[in-house]
C-alpha positions in Angstrom: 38.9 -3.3 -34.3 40.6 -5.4 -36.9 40.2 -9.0 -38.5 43.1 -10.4 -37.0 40.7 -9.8 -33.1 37.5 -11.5 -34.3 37.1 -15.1 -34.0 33.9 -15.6 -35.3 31.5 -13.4 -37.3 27.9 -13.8 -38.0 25.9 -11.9 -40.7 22.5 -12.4 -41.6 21.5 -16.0 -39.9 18.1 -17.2 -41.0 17.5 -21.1 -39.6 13.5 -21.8 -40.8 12.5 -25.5 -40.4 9.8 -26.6 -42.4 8.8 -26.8 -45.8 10.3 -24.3 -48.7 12.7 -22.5 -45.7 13.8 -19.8 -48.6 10.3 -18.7 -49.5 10.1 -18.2 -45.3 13.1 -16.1 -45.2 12.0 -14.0 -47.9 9.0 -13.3 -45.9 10.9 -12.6 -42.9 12.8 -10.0 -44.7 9.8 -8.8 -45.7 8.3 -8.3 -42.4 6.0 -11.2 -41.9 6.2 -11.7 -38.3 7.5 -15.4 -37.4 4.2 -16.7 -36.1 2.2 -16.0 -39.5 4.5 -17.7 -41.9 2.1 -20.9 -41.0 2.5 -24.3 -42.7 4.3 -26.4 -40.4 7.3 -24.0 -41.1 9.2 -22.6 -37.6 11.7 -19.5 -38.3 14.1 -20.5 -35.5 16.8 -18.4 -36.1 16.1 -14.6 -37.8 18.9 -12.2 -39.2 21.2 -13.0 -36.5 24.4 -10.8 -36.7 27.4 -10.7 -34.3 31.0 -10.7 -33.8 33.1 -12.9 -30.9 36.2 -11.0 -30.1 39.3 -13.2 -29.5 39.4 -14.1 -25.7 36.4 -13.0 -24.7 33.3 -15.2 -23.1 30.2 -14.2 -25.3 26.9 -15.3 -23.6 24.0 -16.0 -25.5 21.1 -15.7 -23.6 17.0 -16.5 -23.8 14.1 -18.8 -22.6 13.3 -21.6 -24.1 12.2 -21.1 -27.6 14.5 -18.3 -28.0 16.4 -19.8 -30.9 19.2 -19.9 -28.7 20.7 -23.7 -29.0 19.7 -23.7 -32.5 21.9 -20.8 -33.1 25.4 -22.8 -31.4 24.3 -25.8 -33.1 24.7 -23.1 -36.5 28.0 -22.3 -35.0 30.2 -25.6 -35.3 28.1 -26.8 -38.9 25.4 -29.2 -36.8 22.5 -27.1 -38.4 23.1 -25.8 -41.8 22.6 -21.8 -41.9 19.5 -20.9 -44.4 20.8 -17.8 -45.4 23.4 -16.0 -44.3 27.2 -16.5 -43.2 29.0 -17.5 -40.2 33.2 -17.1 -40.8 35.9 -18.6 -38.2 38.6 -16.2 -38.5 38.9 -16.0 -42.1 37.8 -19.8 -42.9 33.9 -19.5 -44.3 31.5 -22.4 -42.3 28.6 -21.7 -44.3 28.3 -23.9 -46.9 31.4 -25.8 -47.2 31.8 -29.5 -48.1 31.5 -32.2 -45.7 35.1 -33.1 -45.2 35.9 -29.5 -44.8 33.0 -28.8 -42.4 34.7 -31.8 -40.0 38.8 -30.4 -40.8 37.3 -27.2 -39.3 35.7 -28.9 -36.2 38.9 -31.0 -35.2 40.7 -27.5 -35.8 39.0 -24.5 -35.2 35.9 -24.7 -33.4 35.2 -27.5 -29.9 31.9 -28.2 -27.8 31.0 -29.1 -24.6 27.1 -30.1 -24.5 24.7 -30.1 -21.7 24.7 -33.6 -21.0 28.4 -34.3 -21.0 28.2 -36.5 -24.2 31.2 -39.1 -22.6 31.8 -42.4 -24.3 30.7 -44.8 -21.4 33.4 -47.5 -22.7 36.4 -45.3 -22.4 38.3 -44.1 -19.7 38.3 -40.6 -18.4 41.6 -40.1 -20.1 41.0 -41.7 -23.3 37.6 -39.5 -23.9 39.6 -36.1 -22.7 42.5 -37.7 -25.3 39.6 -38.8 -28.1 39.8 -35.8 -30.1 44.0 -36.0 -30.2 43.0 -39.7 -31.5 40.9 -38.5 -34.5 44.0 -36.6 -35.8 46.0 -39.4 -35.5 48.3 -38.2 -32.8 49.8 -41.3 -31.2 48.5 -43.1 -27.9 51.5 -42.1 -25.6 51.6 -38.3 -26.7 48.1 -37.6 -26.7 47.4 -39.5 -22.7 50.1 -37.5 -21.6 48.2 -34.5 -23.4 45.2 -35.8 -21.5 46.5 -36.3 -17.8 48.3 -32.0 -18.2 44.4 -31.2 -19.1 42.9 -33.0 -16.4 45.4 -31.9 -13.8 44.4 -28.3 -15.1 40.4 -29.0 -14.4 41.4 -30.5 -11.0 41.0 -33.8 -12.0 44.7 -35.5 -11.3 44.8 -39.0 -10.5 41.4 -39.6 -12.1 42.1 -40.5 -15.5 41.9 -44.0 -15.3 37.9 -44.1 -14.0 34.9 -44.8 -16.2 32.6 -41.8 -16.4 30.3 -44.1 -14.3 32.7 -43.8 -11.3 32.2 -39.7 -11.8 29.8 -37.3 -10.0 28.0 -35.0 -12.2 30.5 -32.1 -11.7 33.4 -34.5 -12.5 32.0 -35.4 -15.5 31.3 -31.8 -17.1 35.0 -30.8 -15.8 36.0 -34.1 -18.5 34.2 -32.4 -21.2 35.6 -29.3 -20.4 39.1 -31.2 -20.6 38.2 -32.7 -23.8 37.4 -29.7 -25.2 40.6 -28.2 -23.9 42.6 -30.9 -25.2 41.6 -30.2 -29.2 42.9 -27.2 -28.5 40.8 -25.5 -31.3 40.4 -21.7 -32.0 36.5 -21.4 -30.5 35.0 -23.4 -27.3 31.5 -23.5 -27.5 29.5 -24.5 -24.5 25.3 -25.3 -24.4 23.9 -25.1 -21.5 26.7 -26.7 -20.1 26.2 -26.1 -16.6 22.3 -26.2 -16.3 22.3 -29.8 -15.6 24.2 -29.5 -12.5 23.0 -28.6 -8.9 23.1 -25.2 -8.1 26.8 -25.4 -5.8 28.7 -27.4 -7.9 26.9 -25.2 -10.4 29.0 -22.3 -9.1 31.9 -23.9 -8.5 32.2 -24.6 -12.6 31.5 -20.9 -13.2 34.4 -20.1 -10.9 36.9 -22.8 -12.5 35.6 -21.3 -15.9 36.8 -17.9 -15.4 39.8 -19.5 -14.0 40.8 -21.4 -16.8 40.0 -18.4 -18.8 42.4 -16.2 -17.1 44.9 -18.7 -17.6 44.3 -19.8 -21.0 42.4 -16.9 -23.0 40.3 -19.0 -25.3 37.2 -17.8 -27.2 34.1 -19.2 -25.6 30.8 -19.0 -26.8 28.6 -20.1 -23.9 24.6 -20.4 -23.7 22.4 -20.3 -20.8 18.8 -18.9 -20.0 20.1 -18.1 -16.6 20.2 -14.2 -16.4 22.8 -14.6 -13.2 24.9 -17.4 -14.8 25.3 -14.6 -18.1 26.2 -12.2 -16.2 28.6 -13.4 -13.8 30.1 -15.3 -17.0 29.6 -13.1 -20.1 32.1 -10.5 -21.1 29.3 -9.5 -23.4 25.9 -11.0 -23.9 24.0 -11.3 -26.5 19.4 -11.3 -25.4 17.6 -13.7 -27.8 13.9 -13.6 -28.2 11.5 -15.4 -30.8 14.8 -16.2 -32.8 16.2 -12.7 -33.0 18.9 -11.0 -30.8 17.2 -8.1 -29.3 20.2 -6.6 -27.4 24.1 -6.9 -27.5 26.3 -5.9 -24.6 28.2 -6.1 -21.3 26.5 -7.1 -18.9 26.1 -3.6 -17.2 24.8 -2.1 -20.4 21.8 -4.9 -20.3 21.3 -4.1 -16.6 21.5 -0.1 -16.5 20.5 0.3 -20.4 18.0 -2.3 -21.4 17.4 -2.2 -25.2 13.6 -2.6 -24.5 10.3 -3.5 -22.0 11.2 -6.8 -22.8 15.0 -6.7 -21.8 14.2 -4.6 -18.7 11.5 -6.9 -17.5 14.5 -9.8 -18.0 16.5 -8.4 -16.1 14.3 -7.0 -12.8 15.3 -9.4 -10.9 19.3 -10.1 -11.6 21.8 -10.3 -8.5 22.9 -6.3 -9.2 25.4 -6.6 -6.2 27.6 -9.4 -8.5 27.2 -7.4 -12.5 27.6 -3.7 -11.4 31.1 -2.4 -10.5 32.7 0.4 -8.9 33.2 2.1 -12.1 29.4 2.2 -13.0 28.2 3.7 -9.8 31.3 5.9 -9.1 30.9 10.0 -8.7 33.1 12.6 -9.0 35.7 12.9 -6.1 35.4 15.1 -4.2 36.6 17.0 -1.9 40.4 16.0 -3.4 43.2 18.2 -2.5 47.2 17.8 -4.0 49.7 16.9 -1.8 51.3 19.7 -2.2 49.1 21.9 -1.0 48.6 23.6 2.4 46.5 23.2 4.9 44.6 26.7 4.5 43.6 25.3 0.9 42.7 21.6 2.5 40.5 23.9 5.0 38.8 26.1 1.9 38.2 23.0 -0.1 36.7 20.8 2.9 34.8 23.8 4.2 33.4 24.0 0.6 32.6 20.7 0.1 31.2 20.4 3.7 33.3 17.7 4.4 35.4 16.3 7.8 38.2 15.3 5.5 39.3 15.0 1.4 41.6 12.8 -0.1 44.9 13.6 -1.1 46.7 12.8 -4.2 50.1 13.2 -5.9 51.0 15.1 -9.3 49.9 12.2 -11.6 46.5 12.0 -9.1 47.7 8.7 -7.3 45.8 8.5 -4.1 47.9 9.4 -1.5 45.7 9.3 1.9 43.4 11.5 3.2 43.4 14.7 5.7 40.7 16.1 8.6 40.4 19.5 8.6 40.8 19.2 12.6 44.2 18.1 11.9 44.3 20.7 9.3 43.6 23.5 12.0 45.9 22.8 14.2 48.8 23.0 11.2 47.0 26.5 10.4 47.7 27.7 14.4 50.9 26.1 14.5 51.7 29.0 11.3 52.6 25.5 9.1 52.5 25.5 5.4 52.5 21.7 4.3 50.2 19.0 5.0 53.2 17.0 6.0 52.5 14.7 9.0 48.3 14.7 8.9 48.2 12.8 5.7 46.8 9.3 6.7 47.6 6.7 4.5 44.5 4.7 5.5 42.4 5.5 2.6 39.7 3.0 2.0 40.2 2.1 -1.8 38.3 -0.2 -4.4 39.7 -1.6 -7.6 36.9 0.2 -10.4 36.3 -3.7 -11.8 35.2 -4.6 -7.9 31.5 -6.0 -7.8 29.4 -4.2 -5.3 28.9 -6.8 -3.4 32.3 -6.6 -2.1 32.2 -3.2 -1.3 30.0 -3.4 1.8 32.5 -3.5 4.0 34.6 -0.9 3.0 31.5 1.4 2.5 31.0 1.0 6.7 34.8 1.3 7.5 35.4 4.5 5.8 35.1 8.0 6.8 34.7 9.4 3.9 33.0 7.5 0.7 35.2 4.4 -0.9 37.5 5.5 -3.5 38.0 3.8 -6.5 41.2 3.5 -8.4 42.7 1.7 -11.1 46.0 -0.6 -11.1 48.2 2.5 -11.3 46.3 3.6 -8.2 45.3 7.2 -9.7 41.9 8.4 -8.3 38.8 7.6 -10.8 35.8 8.6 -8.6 33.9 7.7 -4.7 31.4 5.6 -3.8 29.3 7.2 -1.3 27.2 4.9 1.0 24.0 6.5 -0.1 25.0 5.5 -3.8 25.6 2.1 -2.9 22.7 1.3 -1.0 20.6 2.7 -3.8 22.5 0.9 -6.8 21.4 -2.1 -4.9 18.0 -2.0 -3.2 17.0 -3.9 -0.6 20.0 -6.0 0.2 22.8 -7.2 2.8 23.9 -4.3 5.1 20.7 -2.2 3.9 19.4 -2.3 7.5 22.4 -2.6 9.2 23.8 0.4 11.4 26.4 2.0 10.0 28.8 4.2 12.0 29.0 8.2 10.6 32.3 10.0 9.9 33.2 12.8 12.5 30.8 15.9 11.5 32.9 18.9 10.0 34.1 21.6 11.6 31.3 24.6 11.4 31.8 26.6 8.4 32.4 29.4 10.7 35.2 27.9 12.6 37.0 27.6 9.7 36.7 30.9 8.3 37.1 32.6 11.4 40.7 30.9 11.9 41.2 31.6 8.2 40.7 35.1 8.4 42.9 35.6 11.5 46.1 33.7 9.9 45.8 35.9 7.0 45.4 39.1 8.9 48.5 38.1 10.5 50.4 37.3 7.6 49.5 40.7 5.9 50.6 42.4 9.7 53.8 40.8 9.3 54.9 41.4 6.1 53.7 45.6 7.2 56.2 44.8 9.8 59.0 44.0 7.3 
């Protein structure tokens, strides 16, 4: 990875509150833990070190206490940093002037705050329009600015309310918008969506990632709600007692915690809506080309133990699947290509698919769920058994589930095998 794809980069944080903050650090570094520094003196932040890649939601995740707000407010120049750096692209934050520090607010780095933080006296457009205003961009141009933004959060028609006319969701969406407007390199985001009820809660994840997808900004986003970080986060980082204890995607922190203290975190996450296809995914099998014939679809079911195998193409597309019963009757019939039996119903997944979408393919197929990727090749299966298990306990666990058609007995098959080849060797006697 290059310079050019990191938007932010953190090495070596240290935020200590209290009195001679240096002398703290220096302890820190030395190995006093944070609770012995005494004194009055809190070590809020300690050797924090990270990188935001362009476009990507970073999560920064902990309880209360975990250093975590102090850290954003580090981020955008609200806390100075007492050692250690924090660069926005290739602009340093730490330690510049104070007219710099605000140039690189109104350019480079936004923030949307718990709270909502809207002027009361202003309309909703002129507060999504107020950071145009502080770079002087003229009334008409940046209102029109504004009303494009809120059409964009699904706010149309609104921007001549007071904040006071708003529900709760509405207002967070016009702090979103203002943020959107200043059009700055970094959107940072504390606890922005903690303050609102748990639906309306969801629905601003879901426009999030929408407006993501659409827009690709780099968003720093925190939250001490394990689901809300992982349903966000493209990576997260764990904070405890002011350090980061783990860095990852969120199926890393969930199949590979760094630590008891990670694992314990995350006991109790929504699996079904972090892991995907790709994570729980085995090796196909039983897979046969589709140019093959229907004595080696027979040997490789029969091997496999299966009723049926999947069929793919040259570049290992996924073609459809085969029974060996159909497969049979091609072998009596003296045929030599799979032709006509191929069934293009496969049951397929997309590998990026949360499990909790794939109960219903899991019951409709015969044989387990194949996952492919966007060019449609073949990655791996899902077998029921493997679902059910990456879960626990959850919806469909108890439910009945219908069984494919059992295989033809091994015996069958090699019985009707040996026959056709006996044939074929008395034939070509013959000639």
């Amino acid at each position: 990875m290059t310079d050019s794809d990191i938007a932010l980069r953190a090495e070596g944080l240290y935020k200590v509150f209290g009195r001679r903050p240096q002398e703290s650090v220096e302890r820190l570094r030395s190995g006093t833990p944070r609770d012995r520094l005494g004194g009055g003196t809190t070590a809020a932040v300690i050797d924090a070190s990270f990188e935001v890649r362009r476009g990507e939601i970073f999560v920064v995740m902990g309880l209360s206490g975990s250093g975590k707000s102090t850290l954003i407010r580090m981020l955008n120049g609200l806390h100075d940093a007492t050692a250690g750096t924090i660069r926005v692209g290739t602009d340093e934050l730490t330690g510049v002037s104070p007219a710099r520090l605000r140039e690189l607010r109104r350019e480079r780095i936004s923030m949307v705050f718990q709270h909502f933080a809207l002027l009361p006296h202003r309309t909703v457009a002129d507060n999504v329009a107020y950071p145009l205003e502080l770079r002087g961009v003229a009334r008409d141009k940046r209102l029109a600015k504004a009303e494009e933004i809120l059409t964009l959060v699904g706010l149309a028609g609104w921007g001549s309310k007071l904040p006071a006319e708003l529900s709760g969701g509405m207002k967070q969406r016009v702090g979103i918008a203002r943020a959107l407007a200043a059009d700055t390199d970094i959107l940072l985001m504390d606890e922005a969506f903690s303050a609102l009820d748990p639906l309306i809660r969801r629905e601003m994840q879901d426009q999030l990632l929408e407006l993501q997808a659409s827009l690709g900004k780099t968003i720093i986003f925190i939250t001490h709600d394990l689901n809300e970080a992982m349903y966000l986060g493209d990576r997260i980082a764990v904070m405890r007692d002011g350090r980061i204890v783990q860095i990852g995607t969120p199926e890393d922190i969930l199949t590979d915690p760094a630590n008891d203290y990670v694992e314990q975190f995350v006991q109790d996450v929504d699996r079904a809506r972090v892991l995907t296809a790709s994570a729980v995914m085995e090796r196909p099998r039983p897979v046969v080309a589709e140019s093959a014939g229907p004595r080696t679809a027979l040997r490789t079911m029969r091997d496999a133990q299966s009723a049926a195998a999947y069929v793919v193409d040259r570049d290992r597309r996924l073609v459809g699947t085969v029974e060996d019963r159909d497969a049979i009757k091609l072998v009596r019939r003296g045929e030599n290509a799979l032709g006509g039996i191929v069934k293009r119903d496969a049951v397929t997944v997309d590998e990026n698919a949360v499990l909790m979408d794939l109960f219903v393919p899991a019951v409709e197929s015969k044989l387990p769920v194949a996952v492919t990727n966007a060019s449609g090749r073949l990655l791996g299966v899902i077998p029921r058994v493997t679902l059910l298990a990456a879960l626990g306990p959850g919806p469909g666990a108890t439910e009945e589930i219908t069984l494919p058609q059992p295989p033809v007995p091994t015996t069958v098959i090699d019985q009707l095998l040996a026959e056709t080849e006996a044939r074929a060797e008395t034939t070509e006697e013959v000639r």
